[in-house]
C-alpha positions in Angstrom: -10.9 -17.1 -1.4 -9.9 -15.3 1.4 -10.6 -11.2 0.8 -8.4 -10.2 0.2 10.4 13.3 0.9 9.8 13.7 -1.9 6.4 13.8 -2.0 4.6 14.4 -5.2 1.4 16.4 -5.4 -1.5 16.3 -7.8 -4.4 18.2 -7.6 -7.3 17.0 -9.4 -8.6 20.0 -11.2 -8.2 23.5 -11.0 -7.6 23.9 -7.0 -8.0 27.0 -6.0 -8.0 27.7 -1.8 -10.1 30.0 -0.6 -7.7 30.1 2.4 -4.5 29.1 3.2 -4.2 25.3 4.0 -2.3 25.9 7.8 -5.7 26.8 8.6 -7.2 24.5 11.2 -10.5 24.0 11.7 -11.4 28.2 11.6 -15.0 28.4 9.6 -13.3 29.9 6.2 -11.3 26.6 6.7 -14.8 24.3 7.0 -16.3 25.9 3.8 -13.7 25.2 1.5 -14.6 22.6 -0.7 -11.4 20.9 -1.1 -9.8 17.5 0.9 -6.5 16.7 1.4 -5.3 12.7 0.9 -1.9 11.4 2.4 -1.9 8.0 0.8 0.9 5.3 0.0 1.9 4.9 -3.6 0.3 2.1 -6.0 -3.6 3.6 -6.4 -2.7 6.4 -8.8 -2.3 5.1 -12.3 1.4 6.6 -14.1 -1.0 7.6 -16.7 -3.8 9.4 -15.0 -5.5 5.9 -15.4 -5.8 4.7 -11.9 -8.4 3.9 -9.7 -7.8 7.0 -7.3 -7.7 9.2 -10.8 -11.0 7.6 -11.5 -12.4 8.2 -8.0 -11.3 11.6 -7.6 -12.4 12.4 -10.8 -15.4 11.2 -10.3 -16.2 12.5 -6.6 -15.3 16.0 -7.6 -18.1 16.2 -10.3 -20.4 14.7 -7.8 -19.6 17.1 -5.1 -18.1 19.7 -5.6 -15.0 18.8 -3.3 -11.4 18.9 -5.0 -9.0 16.4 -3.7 -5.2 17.3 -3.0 -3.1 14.6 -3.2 0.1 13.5 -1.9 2.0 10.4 -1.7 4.9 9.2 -0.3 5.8 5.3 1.5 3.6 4.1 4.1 6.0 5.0 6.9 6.7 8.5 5.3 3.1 9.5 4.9 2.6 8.8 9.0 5.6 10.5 9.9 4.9 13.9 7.7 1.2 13.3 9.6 3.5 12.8 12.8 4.9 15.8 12.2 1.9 18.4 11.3 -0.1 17.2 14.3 0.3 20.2 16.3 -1.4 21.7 13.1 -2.5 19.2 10.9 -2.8 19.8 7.0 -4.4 16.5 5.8 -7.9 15.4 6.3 -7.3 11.6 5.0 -4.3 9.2 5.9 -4.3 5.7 3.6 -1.8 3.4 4.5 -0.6 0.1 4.1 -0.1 -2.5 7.2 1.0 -1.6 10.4 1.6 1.8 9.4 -2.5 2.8 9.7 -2.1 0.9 13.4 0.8 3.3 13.8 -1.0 6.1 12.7 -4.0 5.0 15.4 -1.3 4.6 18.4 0.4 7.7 17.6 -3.3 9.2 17.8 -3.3 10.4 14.4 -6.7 9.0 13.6 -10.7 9.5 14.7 -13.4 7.1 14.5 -15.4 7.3 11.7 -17.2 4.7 10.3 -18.0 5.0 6.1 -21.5 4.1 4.9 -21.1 0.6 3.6 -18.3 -0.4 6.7 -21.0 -3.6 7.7 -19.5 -4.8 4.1 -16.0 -5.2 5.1 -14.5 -8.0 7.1 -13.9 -7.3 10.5 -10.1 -8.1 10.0 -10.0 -5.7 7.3 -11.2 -2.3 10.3 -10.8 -1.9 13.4 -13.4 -2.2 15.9 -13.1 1.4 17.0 -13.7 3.4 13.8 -10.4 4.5 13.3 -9.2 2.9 10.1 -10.9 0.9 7.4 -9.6 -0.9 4.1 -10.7 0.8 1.2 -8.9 -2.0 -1.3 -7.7 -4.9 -0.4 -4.6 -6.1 -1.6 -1.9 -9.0 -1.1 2.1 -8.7 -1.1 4.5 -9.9 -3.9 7.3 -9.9 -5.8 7.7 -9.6 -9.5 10.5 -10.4 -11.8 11.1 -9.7 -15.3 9.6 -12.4 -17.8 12.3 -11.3 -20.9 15.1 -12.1 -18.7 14.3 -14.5 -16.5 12.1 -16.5 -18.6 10.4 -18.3 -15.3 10.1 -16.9 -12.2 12.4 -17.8 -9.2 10.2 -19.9 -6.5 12.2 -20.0 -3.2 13.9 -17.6 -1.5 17.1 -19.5 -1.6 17.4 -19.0 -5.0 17.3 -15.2 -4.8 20.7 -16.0 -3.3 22.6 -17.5 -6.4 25.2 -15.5 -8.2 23.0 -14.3 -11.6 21.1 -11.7 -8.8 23.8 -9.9 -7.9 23.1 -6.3 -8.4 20.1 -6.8 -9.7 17.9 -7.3 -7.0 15.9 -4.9 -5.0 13.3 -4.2 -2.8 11.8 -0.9 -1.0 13.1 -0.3 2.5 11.5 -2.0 5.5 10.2 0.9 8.0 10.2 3.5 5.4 7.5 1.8 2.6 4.9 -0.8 3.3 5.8 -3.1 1.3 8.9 -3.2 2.6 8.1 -3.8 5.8 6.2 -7.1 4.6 9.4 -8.4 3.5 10.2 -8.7 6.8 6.8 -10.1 8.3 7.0 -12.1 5.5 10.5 -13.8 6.0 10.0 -14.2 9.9 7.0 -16.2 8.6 8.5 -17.9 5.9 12.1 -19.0 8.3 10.0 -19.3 11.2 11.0 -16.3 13.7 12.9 -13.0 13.5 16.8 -14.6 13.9 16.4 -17.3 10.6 14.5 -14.4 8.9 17.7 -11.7 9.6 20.3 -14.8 8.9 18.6 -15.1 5.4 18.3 -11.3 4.9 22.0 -10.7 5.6 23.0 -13.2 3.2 20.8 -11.8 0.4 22.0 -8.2 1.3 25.1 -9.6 -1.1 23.1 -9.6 -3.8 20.7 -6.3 -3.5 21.3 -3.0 -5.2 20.3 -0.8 -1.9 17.4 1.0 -0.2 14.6 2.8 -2.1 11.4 4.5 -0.3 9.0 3.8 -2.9 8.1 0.3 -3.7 6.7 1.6 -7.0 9.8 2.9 -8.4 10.8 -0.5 -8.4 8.7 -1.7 -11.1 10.2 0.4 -14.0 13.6 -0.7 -13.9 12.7 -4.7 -13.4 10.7 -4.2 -16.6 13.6 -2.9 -18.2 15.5 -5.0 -17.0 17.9 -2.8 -14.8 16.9 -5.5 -12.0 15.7 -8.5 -12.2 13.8 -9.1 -9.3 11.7 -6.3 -6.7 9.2 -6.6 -4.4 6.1 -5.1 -4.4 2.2 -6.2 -4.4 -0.4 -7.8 -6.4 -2.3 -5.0 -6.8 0.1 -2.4 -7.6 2.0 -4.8 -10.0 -1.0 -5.9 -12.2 -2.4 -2.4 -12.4 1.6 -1.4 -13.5 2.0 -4.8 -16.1 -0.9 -2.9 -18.8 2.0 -0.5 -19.9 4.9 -2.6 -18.5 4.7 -6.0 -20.7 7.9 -7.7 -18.6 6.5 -7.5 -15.1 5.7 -11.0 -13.7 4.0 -11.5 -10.3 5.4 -14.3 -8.0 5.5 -15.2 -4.6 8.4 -17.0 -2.5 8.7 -19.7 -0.9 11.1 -21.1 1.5 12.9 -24.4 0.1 10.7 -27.4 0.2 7.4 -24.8 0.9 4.5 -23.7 -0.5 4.6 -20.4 -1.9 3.3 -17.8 0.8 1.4 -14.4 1.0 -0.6 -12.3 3.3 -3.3 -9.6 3.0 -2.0 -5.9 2.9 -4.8 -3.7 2.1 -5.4 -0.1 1.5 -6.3 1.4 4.8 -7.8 4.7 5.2 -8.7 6.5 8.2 -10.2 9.8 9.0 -7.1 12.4 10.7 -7.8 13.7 13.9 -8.1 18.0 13.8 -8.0 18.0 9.7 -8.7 21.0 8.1 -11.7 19.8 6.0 -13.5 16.8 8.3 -16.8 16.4 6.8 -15.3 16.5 3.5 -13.0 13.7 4.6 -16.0 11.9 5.3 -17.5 12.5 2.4 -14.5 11.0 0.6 -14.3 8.0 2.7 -17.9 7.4 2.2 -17.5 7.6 -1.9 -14.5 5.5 -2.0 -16.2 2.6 -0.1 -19.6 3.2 -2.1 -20.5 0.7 -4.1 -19.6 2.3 -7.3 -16.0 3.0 -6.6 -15.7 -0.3 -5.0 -16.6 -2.2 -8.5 -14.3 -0.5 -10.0 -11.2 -1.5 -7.6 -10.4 -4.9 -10.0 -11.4 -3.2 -13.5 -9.3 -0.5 -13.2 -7.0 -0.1 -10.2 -6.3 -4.2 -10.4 -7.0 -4.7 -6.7 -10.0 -6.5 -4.8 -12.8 -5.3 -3.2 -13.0 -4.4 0.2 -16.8 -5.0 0.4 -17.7 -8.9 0.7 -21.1 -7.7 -1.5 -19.4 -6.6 -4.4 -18.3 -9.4 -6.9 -16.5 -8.5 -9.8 -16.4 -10.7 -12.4 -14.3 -8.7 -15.2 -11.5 -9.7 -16.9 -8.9 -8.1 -14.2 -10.9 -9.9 -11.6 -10.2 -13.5 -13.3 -7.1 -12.9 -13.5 -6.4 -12.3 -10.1 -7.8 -14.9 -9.1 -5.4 -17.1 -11.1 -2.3 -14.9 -10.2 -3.3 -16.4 -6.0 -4.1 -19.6 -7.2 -2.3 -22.1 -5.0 -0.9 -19.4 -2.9 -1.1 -20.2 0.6 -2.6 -17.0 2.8 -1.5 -16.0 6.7 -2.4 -13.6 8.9 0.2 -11.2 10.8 -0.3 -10.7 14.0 -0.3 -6.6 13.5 -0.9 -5.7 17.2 2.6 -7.4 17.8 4.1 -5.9 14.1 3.0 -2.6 15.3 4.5 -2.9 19.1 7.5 -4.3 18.1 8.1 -2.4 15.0 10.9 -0.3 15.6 12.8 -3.6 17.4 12.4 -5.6 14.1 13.4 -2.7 11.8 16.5 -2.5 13.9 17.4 -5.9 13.5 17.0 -6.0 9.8 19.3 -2.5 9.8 22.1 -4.4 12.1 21.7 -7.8 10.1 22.3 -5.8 6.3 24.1 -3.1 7.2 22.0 -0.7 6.3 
């Protein structure tokens, strides 16, 4: 198989700052042994029972090093990074696709290059250092199994009368995975004007923006909506405590279903307060440790082509892509043209 504000804060641990975090790059700043992480939702568990909990957990009692966290959409993050640049706060941006190649052409990002990097497929880094998936990842929908009993399979049907107002999904510019529905239904319709034609028509039926993907989740599981987008493994790690989630993927009528990698991406921020320990971090997370534990607790896959994992979470994601037919975005273009595609969606659904 191909390999696949209002920000909340959580510190791991008692944090306590020997000096203030506006600090940049003075040598009280360098010997505090704390990092900051601007990440998109989906890694932290609801329950303190995530992958990053694990992680963080665990590279604090290896090191020393608390980690700050904040999270926000894909799009948010960069732009609070966007922002601070003239004094930067965080040390480590993850993102989903394009926003980490719009974090490197804004010049957010350095090179760095994790111990254990030669592992990853060179479609899952860049080729300068800058960014580098830490857990890779494919986009989905999900629907609610009470309800619905089966899941939809095309796009059309997302169209018919029973959806009304009880459809959602994040908004396209603002959260990663809202921006794949986009890439996703140019695929899909076969170019940016079918795509909008279809989105327009389906904006009849959709309950409104939202800026978290992961917010969606609890209300399709209770059945507020029936129908959200999101990913596979964000969803899967969400479906232990929330029994109704089903993962599906759409496709257009007379299609195969369709989906496309959208990994974890983490790159090192240029002028953070705490570098090396960002390096550090990155290191740990991409160690071989933390990497088996991306499918056995966080529900995602592996971002190291050594690592097989072959526990029960890892099975079943292979089933959940069975018969799912992969593509691969051009993200140089997604990332130029951006902004143009964003604005067509917003002029074809109102929004």
């Amino acid at each position: 198989m191909h390999r696949i504000l209002k920000p909340i804060a959580v510190v791991v641990g008692s944090l306590a700052l020997a000096a203030s975090l506006t600090a940049c790059g003075g040598d009280a700043a360098a010997d505090e042994k704390v990092v900051t992480v601007y990440s998109a939702d989906g890694l932290k568990g609801e329950k303190g029972d995530g992958w990053y909990d694990r992680v963080f957990k665990d590279f604090e009692k290896e090191t020393g090093i608390k980690v700050k966290y904040v999270e926000g959409g894909s799009g948010e993050m960069v732009q609070r990074a966007v922002r601070e640049k003239a004094n930067t706060q965080a040390d480590v941006l993850v993102t989903l696709p394009p926003f980490i190649q719009q974090a490197d052409s804004k010049g957010l990002l350095q090179s760095y290059v994790p111990k254990g990097a030669e592992q990853v497929d060179g479609g899952d880094k860049s080729s300068d250092g800058k960014w580098i998936s830490v857990v890779n990842n494919y986009f989905g929908f999900i629907y609610n199994k009470q309800e619905l009993k089966s899941a939809p399979t095309t796009w059309e049907q997302l169209l018919e009368g029973k959806y009304k107002d009880k459809l959602q999904y994040s908004t396209p510019g603002v959260a990663g995975d809202g921006t794949a529905v986009v890439i996703k239904a140019m695929h899909d319709f076969g170019g940016k004007e079918p795509a909008m034609e279809y989105l327009k028509k389906l904006q009849s039926n959709n309950v409104g923006p939202s800026s978290s993907t992961s917010k969606l989740a609890p209300k399709v599981d209770k059945g507020e909506i029936l129908v959200a987008n999101g990913d596979v493994q964000m969803n899967f790690a969400q479906s232990k405590s929330m029994p109704n989630l089903g993962i599906w993927f759409p496709a257009k009528a007379g299609g195969r279903p369709t989906s496309f990698a959208l990994p974890y991406a983490a790159g090192l921020l240029a002028k953070g307060p705490h570098t090396e320990n960002g390096k550090k971090l990155l290191d740990f997370m991409l160690g071989e440790k933390a990497q088996k534990q991306v499918s056995e607790i966080g529900g995602g896959f592996s971002a190291r082509g050594d690592v097989k994992a072959t526990d029960a979470n890892a099975i079943a994601l292979v089933k959940i892509m069975d018969g799912v037919e992969l593509f691969e975005p051009d993200w140089k273009d997604v990332d130029k043209n951006l902004p143009s595609y964003v604005d067509a969606w917003k002029s074809a659904t109102g929004s």
